[in-house]
MMTF fields as JSON, N, C-alpha, C and O atoms, coordinates in Angstrom:
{
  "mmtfVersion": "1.0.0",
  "mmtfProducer": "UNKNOWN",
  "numBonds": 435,
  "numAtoms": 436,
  "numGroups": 109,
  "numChains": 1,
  "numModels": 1,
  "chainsPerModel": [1],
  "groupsPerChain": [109],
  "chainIdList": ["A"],
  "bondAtomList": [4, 2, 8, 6, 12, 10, 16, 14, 20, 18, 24, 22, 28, 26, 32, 30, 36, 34, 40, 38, 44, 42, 48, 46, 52, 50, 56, 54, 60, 58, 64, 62, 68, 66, 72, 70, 76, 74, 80, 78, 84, 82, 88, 86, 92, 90, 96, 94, 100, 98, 104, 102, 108, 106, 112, 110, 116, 114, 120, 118, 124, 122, 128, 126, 132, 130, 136, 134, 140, 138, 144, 142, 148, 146, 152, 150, 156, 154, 160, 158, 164, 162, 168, 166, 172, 170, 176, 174, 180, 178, 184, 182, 188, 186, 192, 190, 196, 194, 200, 198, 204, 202, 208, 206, 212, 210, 216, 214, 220, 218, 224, 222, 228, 226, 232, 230, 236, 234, 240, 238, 244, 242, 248, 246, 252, 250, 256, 254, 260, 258, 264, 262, 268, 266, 272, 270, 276, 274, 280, 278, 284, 282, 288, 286, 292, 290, 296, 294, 300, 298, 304, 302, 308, 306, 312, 310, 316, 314, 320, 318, 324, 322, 328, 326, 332, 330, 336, 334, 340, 338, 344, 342, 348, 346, 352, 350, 356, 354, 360, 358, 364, 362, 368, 366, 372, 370, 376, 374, 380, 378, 384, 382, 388, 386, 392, 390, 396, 394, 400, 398, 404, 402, 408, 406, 412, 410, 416, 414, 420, 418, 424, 422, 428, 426, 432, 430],
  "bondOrderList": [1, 1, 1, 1, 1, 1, 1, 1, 1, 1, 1, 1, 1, 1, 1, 1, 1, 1, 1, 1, 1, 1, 1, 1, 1, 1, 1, 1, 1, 1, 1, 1, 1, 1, 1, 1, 1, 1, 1, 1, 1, 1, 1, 1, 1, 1, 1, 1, 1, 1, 1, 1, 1, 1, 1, 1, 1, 1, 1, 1, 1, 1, 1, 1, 1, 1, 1, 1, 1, 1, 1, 1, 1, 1, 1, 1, 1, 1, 1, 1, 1, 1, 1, 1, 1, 1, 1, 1, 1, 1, 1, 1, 1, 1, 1, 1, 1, 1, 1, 1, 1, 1, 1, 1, 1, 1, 1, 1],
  "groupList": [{"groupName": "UNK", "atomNameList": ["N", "CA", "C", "O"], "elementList": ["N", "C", "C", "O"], "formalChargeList": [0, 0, 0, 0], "bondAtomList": [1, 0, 2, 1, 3, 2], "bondOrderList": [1, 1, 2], "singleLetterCode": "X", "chemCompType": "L-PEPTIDE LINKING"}],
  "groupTypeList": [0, 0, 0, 0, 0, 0, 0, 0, 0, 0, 0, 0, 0, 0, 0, 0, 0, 0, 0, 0, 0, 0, 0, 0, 0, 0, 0, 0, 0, 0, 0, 0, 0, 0, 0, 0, 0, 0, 0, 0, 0, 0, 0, 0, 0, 0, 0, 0, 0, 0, 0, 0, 0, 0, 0, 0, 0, 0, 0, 0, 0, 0, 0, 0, 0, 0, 0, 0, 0, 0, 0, 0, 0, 0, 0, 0, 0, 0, 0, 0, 0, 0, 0, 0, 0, 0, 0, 0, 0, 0, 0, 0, 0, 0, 0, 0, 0, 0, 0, 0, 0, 0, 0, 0, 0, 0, 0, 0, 0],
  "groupIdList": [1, 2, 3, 4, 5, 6, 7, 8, 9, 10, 11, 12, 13, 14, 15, 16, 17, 18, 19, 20, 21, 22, 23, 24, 25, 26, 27, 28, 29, 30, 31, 32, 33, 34, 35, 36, 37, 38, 39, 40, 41, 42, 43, 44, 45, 46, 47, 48, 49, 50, 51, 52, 53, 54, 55, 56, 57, 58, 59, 60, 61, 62, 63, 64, 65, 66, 67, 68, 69, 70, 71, 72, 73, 74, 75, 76, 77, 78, 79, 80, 81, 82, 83, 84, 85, 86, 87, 88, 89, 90, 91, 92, 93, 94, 95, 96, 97, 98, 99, 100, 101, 102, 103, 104, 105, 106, 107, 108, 109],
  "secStructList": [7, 7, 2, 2, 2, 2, 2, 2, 2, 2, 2, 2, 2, 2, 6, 6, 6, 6, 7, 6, 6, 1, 1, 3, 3, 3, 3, 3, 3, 3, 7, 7, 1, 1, 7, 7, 7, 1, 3, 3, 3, 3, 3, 3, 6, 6, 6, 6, 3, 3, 3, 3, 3, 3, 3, 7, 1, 1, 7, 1, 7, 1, 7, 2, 2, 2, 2, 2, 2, 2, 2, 2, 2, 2, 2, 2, 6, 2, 2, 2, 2, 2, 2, 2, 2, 2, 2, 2, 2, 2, 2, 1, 7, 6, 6, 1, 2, 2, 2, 2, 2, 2, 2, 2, 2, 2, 2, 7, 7],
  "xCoordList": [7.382, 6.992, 6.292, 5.424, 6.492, 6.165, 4.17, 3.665, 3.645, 2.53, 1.813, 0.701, 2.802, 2.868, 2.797, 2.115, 3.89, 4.371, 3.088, 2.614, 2.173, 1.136, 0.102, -0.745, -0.04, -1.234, -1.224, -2.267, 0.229, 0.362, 0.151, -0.312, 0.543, 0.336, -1.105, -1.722, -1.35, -3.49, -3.887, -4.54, -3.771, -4.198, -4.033, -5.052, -2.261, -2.171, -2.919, -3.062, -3.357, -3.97, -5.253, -5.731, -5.953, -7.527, -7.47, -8.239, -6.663, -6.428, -5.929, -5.763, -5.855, -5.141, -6.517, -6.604, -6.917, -8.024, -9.524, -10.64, -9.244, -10.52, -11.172, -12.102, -11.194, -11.959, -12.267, -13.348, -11.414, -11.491, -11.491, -10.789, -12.395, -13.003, -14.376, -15.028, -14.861, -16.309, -16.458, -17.588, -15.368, -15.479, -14.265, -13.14, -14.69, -13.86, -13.496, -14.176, -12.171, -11.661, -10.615, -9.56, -10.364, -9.634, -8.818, -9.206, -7.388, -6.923, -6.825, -6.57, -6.879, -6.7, -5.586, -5.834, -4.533, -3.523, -4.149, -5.003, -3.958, -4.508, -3.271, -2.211, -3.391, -2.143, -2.67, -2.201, -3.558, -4.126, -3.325, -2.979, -3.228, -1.984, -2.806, -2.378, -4.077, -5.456, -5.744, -5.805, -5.879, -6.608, -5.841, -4.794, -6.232, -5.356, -5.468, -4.524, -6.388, -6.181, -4.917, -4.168, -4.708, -3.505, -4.101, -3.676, -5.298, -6.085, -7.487, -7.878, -8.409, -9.925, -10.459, -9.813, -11.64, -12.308, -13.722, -14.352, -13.979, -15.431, -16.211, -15.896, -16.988, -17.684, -19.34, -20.388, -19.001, -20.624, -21.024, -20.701, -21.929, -22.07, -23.315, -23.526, -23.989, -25.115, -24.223, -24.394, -23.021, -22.073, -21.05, -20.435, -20.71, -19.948, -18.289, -17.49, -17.965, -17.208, -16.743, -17.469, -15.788, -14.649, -13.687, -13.131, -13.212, -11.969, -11.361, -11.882, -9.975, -8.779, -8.018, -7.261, -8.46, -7.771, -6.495, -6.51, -5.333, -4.05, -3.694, -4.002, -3.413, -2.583, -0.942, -0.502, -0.184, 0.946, 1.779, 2.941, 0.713, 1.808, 2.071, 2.988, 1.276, 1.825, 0.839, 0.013, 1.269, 0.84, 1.298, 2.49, 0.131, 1.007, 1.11, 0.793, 1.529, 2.226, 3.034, 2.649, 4.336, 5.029, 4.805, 4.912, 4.512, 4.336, 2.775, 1.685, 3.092, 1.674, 1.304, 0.105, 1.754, 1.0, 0.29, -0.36, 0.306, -0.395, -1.586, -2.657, -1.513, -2.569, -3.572, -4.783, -2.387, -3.409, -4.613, -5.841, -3.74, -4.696, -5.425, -6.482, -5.074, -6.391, -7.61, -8.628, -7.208, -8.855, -8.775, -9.597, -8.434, -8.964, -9.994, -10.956, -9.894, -10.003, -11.592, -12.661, -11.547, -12.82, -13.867, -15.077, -13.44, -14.337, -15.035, -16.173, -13.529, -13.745, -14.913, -15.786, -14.606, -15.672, -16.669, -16.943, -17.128, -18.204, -19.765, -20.67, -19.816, -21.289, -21.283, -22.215, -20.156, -20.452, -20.448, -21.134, -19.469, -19.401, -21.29, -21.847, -21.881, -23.357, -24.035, -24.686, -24.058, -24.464, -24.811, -25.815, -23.005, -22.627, -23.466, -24.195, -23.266, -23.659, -25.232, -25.689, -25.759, -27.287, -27.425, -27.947, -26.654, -27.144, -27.096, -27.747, -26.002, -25.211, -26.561, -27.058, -26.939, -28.197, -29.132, -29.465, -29.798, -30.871, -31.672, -32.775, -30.384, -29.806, -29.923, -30.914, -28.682, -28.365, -28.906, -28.71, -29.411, -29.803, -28.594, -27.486, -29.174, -28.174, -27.624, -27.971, -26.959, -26.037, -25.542, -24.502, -26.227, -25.768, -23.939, -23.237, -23.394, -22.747, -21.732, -20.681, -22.829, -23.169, -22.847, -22.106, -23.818, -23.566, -22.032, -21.322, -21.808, -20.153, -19.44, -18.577, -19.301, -18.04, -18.507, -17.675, -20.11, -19.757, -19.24, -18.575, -19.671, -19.568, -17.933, -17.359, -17.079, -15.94, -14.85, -13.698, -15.679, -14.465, -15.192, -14.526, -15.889, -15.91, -15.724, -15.411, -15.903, -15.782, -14.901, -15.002, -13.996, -12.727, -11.834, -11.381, -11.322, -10.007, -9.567, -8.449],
  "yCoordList": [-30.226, -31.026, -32.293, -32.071, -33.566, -34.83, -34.757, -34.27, -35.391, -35.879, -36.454, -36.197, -37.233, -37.772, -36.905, -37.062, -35.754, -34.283, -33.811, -33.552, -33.569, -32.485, -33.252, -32.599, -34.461, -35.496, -35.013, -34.551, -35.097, -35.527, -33.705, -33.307, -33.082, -31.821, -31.559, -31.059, -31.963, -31.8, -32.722, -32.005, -33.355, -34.39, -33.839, -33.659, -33.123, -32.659, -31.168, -30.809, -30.389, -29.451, -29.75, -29.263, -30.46, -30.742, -31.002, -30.389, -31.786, -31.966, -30.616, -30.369, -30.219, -29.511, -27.741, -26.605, -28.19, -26.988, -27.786, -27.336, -28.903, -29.572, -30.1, -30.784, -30.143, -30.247, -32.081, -32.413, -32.719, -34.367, -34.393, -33.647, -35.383, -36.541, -36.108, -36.932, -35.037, -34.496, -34.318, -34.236, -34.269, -34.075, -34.735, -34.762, -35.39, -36.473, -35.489, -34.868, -35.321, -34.571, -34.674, -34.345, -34.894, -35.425, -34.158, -33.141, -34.945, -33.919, -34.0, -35.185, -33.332, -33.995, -32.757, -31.578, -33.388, -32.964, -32.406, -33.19, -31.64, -30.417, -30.675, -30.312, -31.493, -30.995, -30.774, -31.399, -29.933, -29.437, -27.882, -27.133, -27.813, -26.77, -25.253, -24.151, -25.783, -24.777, -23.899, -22.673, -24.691, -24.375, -23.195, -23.463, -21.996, -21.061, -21.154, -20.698, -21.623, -21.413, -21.961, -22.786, -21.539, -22.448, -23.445, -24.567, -22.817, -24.016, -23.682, -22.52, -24.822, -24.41, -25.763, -26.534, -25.388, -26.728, -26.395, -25.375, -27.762, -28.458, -28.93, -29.987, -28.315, -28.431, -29.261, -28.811, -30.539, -31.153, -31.259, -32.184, -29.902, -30.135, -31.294, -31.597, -31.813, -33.483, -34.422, -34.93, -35.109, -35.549, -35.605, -36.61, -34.227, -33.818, -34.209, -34.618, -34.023, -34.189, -33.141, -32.446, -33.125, -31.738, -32.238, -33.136, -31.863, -32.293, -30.833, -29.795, -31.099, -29.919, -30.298, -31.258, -28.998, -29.29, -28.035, -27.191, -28.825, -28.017, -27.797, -28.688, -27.262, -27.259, -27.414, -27.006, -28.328, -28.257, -28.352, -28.679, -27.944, -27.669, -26.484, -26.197, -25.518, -23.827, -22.901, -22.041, -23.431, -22.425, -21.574, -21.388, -20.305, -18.891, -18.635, -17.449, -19.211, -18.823, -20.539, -21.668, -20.011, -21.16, -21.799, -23.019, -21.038, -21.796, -22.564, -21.993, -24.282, -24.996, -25.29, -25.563, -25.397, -25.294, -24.322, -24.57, -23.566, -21.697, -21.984, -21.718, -22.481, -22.59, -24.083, -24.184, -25.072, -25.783, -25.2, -25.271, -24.637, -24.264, -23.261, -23.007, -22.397, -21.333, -21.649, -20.98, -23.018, -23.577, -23.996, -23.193, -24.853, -25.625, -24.682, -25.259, -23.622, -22.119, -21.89, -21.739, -21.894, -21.759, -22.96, -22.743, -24.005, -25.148, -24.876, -24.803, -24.766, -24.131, -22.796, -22.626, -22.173, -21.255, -21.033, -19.947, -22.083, -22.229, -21.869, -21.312, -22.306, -21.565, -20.105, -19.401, -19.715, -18.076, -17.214, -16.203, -17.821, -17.898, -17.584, -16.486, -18.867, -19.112, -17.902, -17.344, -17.326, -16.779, -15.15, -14.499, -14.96, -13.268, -13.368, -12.43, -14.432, -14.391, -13.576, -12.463, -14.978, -14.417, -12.75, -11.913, -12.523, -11.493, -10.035, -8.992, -10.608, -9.255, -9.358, -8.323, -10.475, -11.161, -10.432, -9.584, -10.379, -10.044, -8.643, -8.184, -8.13, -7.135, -5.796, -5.078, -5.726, -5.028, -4.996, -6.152, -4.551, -4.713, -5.174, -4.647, -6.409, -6.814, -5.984, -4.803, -6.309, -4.67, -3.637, -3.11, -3.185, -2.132, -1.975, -2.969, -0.486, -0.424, -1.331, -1.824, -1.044, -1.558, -3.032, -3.496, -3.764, -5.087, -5.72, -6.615, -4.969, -5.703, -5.207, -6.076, -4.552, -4.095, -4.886, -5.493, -4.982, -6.186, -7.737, -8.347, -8.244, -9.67, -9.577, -10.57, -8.352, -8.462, -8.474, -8.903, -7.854, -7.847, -9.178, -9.781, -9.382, -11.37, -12.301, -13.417, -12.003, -13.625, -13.432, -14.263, -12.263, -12.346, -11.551, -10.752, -11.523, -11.101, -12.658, -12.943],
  "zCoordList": [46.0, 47.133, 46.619, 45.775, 46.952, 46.972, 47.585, 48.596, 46.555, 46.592, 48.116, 48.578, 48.614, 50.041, 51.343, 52.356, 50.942, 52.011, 51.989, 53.095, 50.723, 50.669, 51.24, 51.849, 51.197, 51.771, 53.172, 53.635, 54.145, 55.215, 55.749, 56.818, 54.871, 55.247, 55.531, 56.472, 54.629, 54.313, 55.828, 56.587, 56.082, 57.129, 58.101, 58.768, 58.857, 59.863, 60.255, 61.423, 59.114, 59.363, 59.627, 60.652, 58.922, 59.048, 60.835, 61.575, 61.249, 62.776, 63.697, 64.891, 62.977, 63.919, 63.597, 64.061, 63.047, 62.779, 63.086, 62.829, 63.617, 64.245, 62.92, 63.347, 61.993, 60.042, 60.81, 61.296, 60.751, 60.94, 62.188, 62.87, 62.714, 62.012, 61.577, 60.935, 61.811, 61.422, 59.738, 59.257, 58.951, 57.839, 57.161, 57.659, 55.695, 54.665, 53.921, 53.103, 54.275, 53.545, 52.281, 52.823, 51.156, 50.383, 49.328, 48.751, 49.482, 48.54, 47.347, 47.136, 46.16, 44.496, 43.809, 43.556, 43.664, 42.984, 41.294, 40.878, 40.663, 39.462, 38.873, 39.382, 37.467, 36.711, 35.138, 34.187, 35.056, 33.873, 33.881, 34.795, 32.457, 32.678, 32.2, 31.858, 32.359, 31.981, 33.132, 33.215, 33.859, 35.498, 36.126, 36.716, 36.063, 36.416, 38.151, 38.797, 38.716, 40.093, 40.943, 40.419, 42.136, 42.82, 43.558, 43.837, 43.885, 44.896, 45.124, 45.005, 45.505, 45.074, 46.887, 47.598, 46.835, 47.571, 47.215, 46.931, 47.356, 46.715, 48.031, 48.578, 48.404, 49.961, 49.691, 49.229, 50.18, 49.979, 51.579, 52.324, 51.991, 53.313, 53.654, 54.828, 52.715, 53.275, 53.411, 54.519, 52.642, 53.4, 53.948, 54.303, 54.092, 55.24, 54.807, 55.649, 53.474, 52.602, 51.637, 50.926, 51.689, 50.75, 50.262, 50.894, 49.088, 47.864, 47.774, 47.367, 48.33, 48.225, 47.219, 47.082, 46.2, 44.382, 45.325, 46.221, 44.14, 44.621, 42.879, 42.086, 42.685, 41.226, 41.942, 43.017, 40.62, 41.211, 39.575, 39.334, 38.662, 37.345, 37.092, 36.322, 37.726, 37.603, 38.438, 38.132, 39.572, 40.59, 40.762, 40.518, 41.498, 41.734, 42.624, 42.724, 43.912, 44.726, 44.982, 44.679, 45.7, 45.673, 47.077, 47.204, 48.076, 49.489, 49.444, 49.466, 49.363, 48.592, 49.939, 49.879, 51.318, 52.545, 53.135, 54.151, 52.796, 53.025, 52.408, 52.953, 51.37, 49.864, 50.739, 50.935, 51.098, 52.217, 52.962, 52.904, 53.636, 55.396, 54.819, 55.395, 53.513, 53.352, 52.528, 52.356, 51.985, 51.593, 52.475, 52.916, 53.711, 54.823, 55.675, 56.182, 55.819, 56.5, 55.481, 56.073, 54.503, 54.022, 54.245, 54.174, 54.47, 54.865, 56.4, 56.864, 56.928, 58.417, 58.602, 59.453, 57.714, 57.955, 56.876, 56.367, 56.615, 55.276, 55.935, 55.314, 57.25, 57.706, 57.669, 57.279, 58.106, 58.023, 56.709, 56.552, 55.664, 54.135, 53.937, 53.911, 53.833, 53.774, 54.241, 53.357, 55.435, 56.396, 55.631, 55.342, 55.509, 55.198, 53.372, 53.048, 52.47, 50.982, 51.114, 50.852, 51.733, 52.048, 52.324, 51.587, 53.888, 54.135, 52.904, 52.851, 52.041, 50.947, 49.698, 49.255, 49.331, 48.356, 48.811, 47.983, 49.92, 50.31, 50.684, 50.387, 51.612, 52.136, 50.78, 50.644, 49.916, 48.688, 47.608, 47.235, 46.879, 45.603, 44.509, 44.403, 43.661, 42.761, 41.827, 41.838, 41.148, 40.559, 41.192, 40.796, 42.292, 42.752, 43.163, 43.343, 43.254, 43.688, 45.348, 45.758, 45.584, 47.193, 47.552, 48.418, 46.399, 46.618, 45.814, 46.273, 44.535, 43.862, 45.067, 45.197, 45.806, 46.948, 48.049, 48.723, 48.406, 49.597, 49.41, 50.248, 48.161, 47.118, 47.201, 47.649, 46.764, 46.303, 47.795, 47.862, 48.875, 49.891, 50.708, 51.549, 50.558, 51.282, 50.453, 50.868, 48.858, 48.363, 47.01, 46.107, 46.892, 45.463, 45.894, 45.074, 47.258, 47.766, 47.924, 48.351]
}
């Protein structure tokens, strides 16, 4: 997919998931052939600004609009992200059993 397709892709979702005009959202194409991720976002909530890294030299999954809208989806829901971390931090004791299974089913699935 063309550099342009994934822009316009990135743009129509942020709209269409409400993200813009409340938030600058920018996409940055990944062609380090290091970077094992398929896609990442960088959330600066004081200015209300996010950078959607895509890898597009060896990504692992091939549908790169899915990979869009599901970092868009974490921006989208970055207060509650915030919200649930705290409560698992605070809540659990570190190390524990308890807390790697709450850490692992909200934030490394």
């Amino acid at each position: 997919m063309e550099k342009k397709d994934l822009m316009q892709i990135c743009e129509a979702y942020c709209a269409k998931l409400r993200i813009s005009p409340f938030w600058d959202v920018k996409l940055q194409l990944v062609e380090d052939v290091s970077w094992r991720k398929t896609g990442d976002i960088k959330i600066d909530c004081d200015d209300r600004k996010a950078i959607l890294l895509l890898n597009v030299i060896n990504p692992k999954q091939e549908n790169l609009e899915e990979v869009i809208v599901h970092e868009l989806m974490h921006l989208k829901m970055y207060p509650l992200d915030q919200v649930t971390e705290s409560l698992i931090k605070s809540c659990l004791e570190e190390g524990t059993a308890a807390q790697r299974f709450a850490y692992g089913q909200f934030f490394t699935r």
